[in-house]
C-alpha positions in Angstrom: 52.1 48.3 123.4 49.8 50.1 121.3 48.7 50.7 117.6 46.7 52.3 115.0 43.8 51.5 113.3 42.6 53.3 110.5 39.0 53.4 109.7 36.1 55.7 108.3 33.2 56.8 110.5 30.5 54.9 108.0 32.2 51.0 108.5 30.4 48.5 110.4 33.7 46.6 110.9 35.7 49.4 112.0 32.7 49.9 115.1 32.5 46.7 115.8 36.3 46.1 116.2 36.5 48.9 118.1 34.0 48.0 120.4 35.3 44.6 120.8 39.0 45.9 121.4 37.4 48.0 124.6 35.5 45.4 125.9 39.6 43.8 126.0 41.2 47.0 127.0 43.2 47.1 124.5 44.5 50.4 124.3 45.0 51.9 120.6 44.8 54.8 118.2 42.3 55.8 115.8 42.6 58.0 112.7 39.9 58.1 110.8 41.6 58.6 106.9 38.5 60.6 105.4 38.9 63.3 108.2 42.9 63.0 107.6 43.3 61.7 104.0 46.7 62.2 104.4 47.0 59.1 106.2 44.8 57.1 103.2 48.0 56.3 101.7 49.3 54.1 104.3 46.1 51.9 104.2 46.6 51.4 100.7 49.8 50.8 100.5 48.9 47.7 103.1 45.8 46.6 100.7 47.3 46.6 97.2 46.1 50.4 96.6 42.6 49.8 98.7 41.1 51.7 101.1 39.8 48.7 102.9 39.3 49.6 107.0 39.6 49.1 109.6 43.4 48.8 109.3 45.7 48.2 111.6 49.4 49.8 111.7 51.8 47.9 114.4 55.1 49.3 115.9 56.6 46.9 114.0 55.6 48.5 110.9 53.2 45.4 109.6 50.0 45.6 109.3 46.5 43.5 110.0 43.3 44.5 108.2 39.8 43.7 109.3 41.4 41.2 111.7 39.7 39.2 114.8 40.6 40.3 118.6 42.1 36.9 118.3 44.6 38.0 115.5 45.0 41.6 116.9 45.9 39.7 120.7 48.6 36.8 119.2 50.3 40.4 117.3 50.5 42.2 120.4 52.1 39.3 121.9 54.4 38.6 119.7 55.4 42.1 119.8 56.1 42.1 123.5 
């Protein structure tokens, strides 16, 4: 099961997620929204018109932002 995360290459959080995530291998998608702004609308439709990353964007259709590996783990499992 995988998902998205939306970030921008300048957040701390986004990197750090990231990294964590990997270290799990935790497979996942990246889009980063100011190289595809396109995709800027989804993040703020999930943070009340914010651009707050990282974001993440489940097969489910809901959403987690600047969650724990914790948080993004229980999702995933609850999804399977």
């Amino acid at each position: 099961m995988t998902f998205t995360m939306f970030s921008t290459p300048w957040c701390g959080y986004c990197h750090r997620l990231k990294s964590q995530l990997d270290r799990e291998g935790i497979e996942f998608t990246i889009i980063d929204i100011e190289a595809e702004p396109e995709h800027a609308f989804t993040v703020e439709q999930a943070n009340g018109g914010n651009q707050t990353v990282p974001t993440l964007l489940f097969t489910d259709g809901s959403t987690l932002t600047n969650p724990s590996v914790a948080q993004v783990k229980e999702k995933l499992a609850a999804l399977s």
